[in-house]
SEBA-273201 format. One line per field, with one value per residue (C-alpha): residue in three letters; x negated, y negated, z; residue number from 1. Coordinates in Angstrom, 3 decimals. Each point is the difference from the previous one (the first is absolute). Layout:
BEGIN
residu: c(ala|...)
u: c(X|...)
v: c(Y|...)
w: c(Z|...)
num: c(NUM|...)
END
This chain:
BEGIN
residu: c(unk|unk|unk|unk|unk|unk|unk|unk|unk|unk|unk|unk|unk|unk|unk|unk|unk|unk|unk|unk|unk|unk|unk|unk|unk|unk|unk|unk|unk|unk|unk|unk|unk|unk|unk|unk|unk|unk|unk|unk|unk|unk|unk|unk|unk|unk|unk|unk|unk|unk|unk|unk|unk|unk|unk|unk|unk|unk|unk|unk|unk|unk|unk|unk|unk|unk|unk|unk|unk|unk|unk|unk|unk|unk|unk|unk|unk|unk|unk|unk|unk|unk|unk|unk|unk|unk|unk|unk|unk|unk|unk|unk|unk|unk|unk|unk|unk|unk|unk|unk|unk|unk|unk|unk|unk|unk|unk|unk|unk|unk|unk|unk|unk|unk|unk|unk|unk|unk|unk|unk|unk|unk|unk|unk|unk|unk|unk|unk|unk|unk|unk|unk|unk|unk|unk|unk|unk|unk|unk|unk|unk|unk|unk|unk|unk|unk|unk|unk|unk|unk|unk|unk|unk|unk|unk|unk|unk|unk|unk|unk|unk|unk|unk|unk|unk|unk|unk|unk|unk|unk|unk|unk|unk|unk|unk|unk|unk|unk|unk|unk|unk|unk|unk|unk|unk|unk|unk|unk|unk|unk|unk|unk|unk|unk|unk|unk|unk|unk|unk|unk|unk|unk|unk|unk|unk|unk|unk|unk|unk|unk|unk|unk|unk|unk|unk|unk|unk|unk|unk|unk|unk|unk|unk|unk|unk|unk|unk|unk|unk|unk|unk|unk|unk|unk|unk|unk|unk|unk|unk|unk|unk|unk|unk|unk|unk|unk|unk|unk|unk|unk|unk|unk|unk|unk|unk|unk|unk|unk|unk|unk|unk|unk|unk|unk|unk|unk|unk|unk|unk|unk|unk|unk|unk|unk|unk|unk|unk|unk|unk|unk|unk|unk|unk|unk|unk|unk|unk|unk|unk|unk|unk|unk|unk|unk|unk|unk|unk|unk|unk|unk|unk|unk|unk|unk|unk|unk|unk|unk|unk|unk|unk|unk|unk|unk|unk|unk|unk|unk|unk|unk|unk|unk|unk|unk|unk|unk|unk|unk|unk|unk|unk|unk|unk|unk|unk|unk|unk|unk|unk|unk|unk|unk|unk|unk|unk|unk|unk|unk|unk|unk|unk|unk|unk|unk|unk|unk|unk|unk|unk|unk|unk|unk|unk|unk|unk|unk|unk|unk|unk|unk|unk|unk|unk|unk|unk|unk|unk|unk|unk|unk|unk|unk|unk|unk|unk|unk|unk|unk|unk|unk|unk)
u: c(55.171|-3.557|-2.068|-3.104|-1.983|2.220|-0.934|-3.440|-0.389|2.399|-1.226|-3.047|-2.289|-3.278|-1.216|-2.585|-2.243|-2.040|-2.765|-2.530|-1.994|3.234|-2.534|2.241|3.307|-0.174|-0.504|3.015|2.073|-1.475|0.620|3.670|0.604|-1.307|3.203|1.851|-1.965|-3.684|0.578|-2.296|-2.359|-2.323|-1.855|-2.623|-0.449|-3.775|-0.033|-2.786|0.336|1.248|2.444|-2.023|-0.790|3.183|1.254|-2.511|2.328|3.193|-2.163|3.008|1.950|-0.822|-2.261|-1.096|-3.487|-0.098|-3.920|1.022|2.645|2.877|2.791|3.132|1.866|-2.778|0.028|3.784|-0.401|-2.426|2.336|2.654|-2.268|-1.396|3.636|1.154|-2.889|1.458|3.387|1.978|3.066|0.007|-2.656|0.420|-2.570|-1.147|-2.226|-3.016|0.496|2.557|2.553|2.422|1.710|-0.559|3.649|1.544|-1.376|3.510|1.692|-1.524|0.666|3.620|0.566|-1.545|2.807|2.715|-1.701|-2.340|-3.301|0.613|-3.285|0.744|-1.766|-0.104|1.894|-1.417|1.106|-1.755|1.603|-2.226|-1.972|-3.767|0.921|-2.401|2.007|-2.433|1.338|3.721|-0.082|-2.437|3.048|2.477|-1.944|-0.298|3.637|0.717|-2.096|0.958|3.384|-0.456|-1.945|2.439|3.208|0.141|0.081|-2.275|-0.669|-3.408|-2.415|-3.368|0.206|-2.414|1.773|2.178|0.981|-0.961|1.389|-3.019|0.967|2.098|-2.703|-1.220|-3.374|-2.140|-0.517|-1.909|-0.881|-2.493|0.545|2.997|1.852|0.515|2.595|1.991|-0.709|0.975|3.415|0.812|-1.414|2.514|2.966|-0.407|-0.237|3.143|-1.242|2.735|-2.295|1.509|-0.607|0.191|-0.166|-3.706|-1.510|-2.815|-2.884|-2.343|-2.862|-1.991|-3.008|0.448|0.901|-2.723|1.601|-2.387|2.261|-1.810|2.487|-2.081|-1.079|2.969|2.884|-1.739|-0.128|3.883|0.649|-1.622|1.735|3.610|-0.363|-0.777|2.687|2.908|-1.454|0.018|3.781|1.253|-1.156|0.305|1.631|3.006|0.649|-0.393|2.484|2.477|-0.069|0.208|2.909|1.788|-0.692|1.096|2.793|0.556|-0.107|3.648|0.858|-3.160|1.269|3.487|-1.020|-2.899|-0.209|3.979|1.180|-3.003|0.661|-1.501|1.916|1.038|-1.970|-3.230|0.755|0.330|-3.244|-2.047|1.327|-1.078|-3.758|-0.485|1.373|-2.391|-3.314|0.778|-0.111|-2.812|-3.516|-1.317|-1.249|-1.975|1.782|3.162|0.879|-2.098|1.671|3.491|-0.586|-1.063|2.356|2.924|-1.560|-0.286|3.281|1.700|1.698|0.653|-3.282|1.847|2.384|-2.926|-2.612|2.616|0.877|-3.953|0.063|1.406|-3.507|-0.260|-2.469|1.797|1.411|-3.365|-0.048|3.530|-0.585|-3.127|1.648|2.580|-2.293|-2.115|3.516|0.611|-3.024|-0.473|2.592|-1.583|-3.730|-1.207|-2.655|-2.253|0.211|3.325|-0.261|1.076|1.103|-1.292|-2.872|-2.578|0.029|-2.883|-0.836|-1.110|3.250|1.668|-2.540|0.081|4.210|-0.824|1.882|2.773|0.970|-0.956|2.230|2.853|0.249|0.267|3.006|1.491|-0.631|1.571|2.753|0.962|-0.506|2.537|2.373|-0.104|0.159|3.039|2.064|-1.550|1.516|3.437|0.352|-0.793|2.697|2.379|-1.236|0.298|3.313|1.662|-1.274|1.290|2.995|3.159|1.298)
v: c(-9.145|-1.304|1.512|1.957|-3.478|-2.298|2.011|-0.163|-3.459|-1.184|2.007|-1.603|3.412|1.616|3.725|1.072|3.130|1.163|2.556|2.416|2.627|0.165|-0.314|2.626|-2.246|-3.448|-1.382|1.767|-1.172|-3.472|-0.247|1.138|-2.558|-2.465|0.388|-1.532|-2.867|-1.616|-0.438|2.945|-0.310|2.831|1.231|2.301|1.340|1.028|2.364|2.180|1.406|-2.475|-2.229|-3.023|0.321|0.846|-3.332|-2.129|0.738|-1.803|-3.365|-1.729|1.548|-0.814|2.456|0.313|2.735|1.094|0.986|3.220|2.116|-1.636|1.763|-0.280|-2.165|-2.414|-0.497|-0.421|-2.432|-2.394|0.702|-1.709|-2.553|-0.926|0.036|-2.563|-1.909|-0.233|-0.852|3.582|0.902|3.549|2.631|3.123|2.760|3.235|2.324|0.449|3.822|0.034|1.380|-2.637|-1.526|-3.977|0.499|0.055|-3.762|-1.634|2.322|-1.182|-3.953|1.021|1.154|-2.892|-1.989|1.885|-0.544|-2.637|-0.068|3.669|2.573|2.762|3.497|2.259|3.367|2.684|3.717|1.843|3.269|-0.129|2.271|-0.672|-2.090|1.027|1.684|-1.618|-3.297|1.265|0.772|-3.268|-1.804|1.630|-0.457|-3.834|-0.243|1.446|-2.698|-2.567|0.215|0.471|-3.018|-2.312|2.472|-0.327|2.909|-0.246|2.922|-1.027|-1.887|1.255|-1.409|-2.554|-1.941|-2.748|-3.198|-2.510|-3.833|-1.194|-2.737|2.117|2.417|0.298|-2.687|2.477|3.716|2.509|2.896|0.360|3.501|1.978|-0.686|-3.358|0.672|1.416|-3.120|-2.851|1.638|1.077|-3.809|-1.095|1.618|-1.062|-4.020|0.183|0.956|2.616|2.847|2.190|2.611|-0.344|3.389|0.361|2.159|1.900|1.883|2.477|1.004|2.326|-0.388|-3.756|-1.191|-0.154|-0.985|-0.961|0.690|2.178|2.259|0.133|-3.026|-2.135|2.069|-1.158|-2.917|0.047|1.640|-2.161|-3.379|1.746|0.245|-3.282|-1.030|2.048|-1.193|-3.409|1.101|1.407|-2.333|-3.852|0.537|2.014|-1.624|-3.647|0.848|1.088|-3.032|-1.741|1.108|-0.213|-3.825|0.022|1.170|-0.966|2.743|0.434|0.697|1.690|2.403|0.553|0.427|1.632|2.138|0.502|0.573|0.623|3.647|2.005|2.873|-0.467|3.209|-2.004|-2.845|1.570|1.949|-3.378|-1.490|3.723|-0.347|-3.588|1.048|3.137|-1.703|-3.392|2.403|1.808|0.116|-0.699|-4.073|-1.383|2.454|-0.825|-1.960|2.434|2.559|-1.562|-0.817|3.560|2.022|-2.591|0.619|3.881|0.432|-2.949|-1.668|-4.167|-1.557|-2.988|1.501|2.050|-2.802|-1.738|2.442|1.027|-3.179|1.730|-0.232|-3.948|-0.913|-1.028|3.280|1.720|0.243|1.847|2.378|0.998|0.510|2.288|1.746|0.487|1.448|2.143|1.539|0.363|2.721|2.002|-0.970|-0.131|-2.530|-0.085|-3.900|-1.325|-3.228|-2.924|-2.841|-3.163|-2.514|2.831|2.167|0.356|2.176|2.776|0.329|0.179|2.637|1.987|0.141|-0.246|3.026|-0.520|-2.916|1.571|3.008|-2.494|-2.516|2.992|1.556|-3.447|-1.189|3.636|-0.344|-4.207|0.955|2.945|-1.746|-3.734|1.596|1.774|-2.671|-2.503|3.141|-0.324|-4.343|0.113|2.548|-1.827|-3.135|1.654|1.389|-3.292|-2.200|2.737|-1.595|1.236|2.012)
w: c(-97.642|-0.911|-2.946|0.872|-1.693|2.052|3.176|-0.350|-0.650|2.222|3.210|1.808|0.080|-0.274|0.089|2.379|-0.583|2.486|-1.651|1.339|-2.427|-2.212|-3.296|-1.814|0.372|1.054|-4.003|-0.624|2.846|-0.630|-3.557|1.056|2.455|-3.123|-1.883|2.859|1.303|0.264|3.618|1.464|3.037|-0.023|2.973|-0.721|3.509|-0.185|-2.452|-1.058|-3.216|-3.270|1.232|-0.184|-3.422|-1.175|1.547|-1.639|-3.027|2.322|0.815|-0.240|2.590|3.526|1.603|3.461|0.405|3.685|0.280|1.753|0.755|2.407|-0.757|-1.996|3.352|-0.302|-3.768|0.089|2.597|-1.935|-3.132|2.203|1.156|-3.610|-1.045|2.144|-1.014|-3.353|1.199|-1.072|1.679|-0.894|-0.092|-1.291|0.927|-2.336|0.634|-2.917|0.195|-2.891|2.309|-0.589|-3.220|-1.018|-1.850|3.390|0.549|-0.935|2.201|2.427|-0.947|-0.749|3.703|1.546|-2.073|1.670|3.487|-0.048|3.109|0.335|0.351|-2.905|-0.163|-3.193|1.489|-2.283|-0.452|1.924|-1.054|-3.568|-0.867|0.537|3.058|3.229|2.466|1.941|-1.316|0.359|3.961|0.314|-1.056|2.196|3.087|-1.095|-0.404|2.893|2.450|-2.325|0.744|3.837|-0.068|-1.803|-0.461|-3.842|-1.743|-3.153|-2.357|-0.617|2.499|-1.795|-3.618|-0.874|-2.482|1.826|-0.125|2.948|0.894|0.811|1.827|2.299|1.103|3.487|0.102|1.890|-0.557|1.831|-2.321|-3.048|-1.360|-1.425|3.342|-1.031|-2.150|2.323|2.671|-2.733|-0.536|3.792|1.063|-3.055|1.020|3.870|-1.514|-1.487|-3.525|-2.160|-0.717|-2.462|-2.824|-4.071|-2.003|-2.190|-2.252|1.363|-1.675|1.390|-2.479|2.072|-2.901|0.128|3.965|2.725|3.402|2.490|3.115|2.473|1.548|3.730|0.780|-1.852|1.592|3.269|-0.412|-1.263|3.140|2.219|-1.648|0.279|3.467|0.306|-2.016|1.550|3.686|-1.019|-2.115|3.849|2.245|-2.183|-3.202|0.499|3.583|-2.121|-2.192|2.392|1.971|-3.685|-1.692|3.604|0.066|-3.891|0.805|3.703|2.431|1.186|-4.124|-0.374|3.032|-1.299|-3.578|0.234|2.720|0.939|-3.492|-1.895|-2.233|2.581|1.532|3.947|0.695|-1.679|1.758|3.387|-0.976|-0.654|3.269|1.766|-1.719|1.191|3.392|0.211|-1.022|1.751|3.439|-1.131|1.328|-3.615|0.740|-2.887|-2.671|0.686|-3.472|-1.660|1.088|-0.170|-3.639|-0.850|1.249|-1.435|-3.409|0.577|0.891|-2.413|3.109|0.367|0.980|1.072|2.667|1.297|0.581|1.545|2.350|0.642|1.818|3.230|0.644|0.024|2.385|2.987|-0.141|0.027|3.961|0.142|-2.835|1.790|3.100|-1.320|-1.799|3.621|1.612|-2.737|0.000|3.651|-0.123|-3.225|1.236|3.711|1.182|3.336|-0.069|-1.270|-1.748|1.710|-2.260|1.732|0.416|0.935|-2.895|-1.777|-3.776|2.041|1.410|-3.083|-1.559|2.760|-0.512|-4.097|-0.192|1.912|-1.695|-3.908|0.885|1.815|-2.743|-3.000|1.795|1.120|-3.739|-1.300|2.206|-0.595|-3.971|0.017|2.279|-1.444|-3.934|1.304|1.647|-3.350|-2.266|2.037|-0.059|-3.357|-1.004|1.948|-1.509|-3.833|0.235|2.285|-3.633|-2.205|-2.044|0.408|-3.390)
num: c(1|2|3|4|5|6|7|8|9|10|11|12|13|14|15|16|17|18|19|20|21|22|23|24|25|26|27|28|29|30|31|32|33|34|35|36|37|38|39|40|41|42|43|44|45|46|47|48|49|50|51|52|53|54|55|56|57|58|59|60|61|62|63|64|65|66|67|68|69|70|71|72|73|74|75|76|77|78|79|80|81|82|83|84|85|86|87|88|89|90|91|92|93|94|95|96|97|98|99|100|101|102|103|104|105|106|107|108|109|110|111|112|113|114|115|116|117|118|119|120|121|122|123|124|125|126|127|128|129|130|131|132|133|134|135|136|137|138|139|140|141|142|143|144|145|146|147|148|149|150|151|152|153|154|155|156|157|158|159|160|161|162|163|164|165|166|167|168|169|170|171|172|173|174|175|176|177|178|179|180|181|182|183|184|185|186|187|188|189|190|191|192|193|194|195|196|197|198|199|200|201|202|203|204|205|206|207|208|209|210|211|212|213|214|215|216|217|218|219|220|221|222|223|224|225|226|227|228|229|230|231|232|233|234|235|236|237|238|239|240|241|242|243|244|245|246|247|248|249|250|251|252|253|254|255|256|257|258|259|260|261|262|263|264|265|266|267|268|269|270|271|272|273|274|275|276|277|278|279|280|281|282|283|284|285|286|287|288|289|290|291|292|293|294|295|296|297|298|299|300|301|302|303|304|305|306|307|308|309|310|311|312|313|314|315|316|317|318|319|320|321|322|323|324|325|326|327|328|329|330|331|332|333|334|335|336|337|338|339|340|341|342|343|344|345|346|347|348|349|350|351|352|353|354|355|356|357|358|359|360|361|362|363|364|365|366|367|368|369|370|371|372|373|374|375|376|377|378|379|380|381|382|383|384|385|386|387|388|389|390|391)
END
């Protein structure tokens, strides 16, 4: 095991600080980070009160001055850039608040040992006392998407000390605010990158810290880029990585092992095969993934087996479904001008029978669900106890 010396001069790394009106801590976090290394790139993010003079007394750090205000994403991003500039494989972000502890610098470098080119986030406890509960329930809800986005659990998605492979990081980002530190780690995970958690110390000085996160307008915008992410998660990245670790694997082992005798019960499995069934009939086109995707992770049932079986509604089958939707609802749902399925029909036809067909295909895709995820329940009990080995 490496000494805390040998670690720090054997690790190709530098220490970014992104800094905004933190006058009352940054030459204490600075002179902190000093007993570590000399590799710092500051970026003072157009700040107002005495930043700039305090860093006239750090000339020989690097320094980046943003005239204005662009936010914390867009200083971390030209930390990055000026990082790779100067040929570092490792960056490790703190904030200038004082939140965070400079000690916990070789923890970091002693993790990235064990798993080399992996993105590391300080998890901090958040059950402290003078910890927001703002802060606390922030962090939750970030877990929360993070892991429906990507499906790894982390404790802590929010802290801003990390360590990035910069080389591995996505080329292109979209976001210049706090919501970029949730896009760099989602966009990690999705590349391939192990995103994980190291335990920190933590420090909230209520005289001392001045966060600049504005609960409106940055929630918001939070909001607005997890939707983005999990519709982009739904309908491309989850659906990629099916198709990808069945063409690792080859898809009649991928099958057997993973759907056939993964650890779910037969009542799950039967239940996944019912949910694919029910919204592939369904009148829900254009949400069906969504949808799918959701109601799998509500309800913890295998993804795979159900979008596989949501296919029922593979195009060439589009014509049928919606023909057996139209007879099923002609007996719940009367029409004065039945809808003929040929050459001459026209949209007004089919919104004049809209609901018809909307009633028709619900029951048809009630009815297919219950009775497929019955007779699936039944094969694959016969199927379990014909492998059992005899005792």
């Amino acid at each position: 095991m490496k000494s805390q010396q040998e670690l720090l001069s054997s690790t190709n790394f530098c220490v970014i600080v992104p800094t905004y009106n933190n006058q009352k801590t940054l030459k204490k976090v600075l002179d902190s980070i000093l007993d570590f290394t000399t590799n710092v790139i500051i970026i003072n993010d157009g700040s107002t009160d005495s930043t700039a003079e305090i860093l006239k007394s750090y000339s020989l750090l690097t320094q980046i001055h943003h005239p204005k205000n662009l936010g914390k994403g867009r200083a971390l991003r030209n930390g990055f850039r000026k990082a790779l500039e100067l040929n570092f494989e490792y960056a490790i972000t703190i904030d200038s608040d004082g939140q965070h502890f400079a000690t916990d610098i070789p923890a970091f470098l002693a993790a990235i040992q064990e798993e080399p080119n992996a993105l590391l986030i300080g998890s901090r406890n958040m059950t402290q006392e003078n910890v927001p509960k703002k802060s606390s329930f922030g962090n939750k809800f970030s877990n929360f998407w993070f892991k429906f986005e990507t499906g790894i659990k982390l404790d802590d998605t929010q802290s801003g000390f990390r360590l990035y492979p910069l080389r591995l990081l996505p080329k292109r980002f979209y976001t210049n605010k706090f919501e970029f530190e949730i896009e760099v780690i989602v966009r990690a995970a999705w590349k391939g990158i192990v995103v994980k958690n190291i335990p920190i110390q933590v420090l909230y000085d209520p005289a001392e810290r001045v966060s600049h996160f504005r609960p409106f307008q940055d929630f918001t915008r939070i909001s607005i880029l997890n939707t983005v992410l999990v519709t982009n998660a739904l309908l491309y990245i989850k659906p990629r990585d099916f198709f990808r670790r069945a063409k690792k694997k080859g898809f009649k082992k991928f099958f057997l092992e993973d759907i056939l005798e993964s650890n779910d019960s037969n009542f799950k499995k039967s239940a996944a095969i019912a949910l694919g069934i029910f919204i592939g009939l369904s009148p829900f086109w254009g949400f069906q993934t969504i949808l799918l995707f959701t109601f799998a992770a509500l309800f913890r049932l295998n993804k795979v087996i159900a979008y596989l079986t949501s296919n029922v509604s593979f195009p060439p089958f589009i014509p049928f479904i919606i023909f057996a939707s139209l007879q099923v609802g002609s007996v719940f749902v009367s029409s004065d001008a039945p809808l003929v399925l040929d050459s001459s029909i026209t949209l007004d036809d089919i919104q004049k029978n809209a609901t018809q067909y909307i009633v028709g295909s619900l029951i048809l895709a009630t009815v297919s669900a219950l009775s497929v995820g019955l007779i699936s329940y039944l094969l694959l009990t016969a199927f379990s106890s014909k492998n059992k080995p005899n005792i």
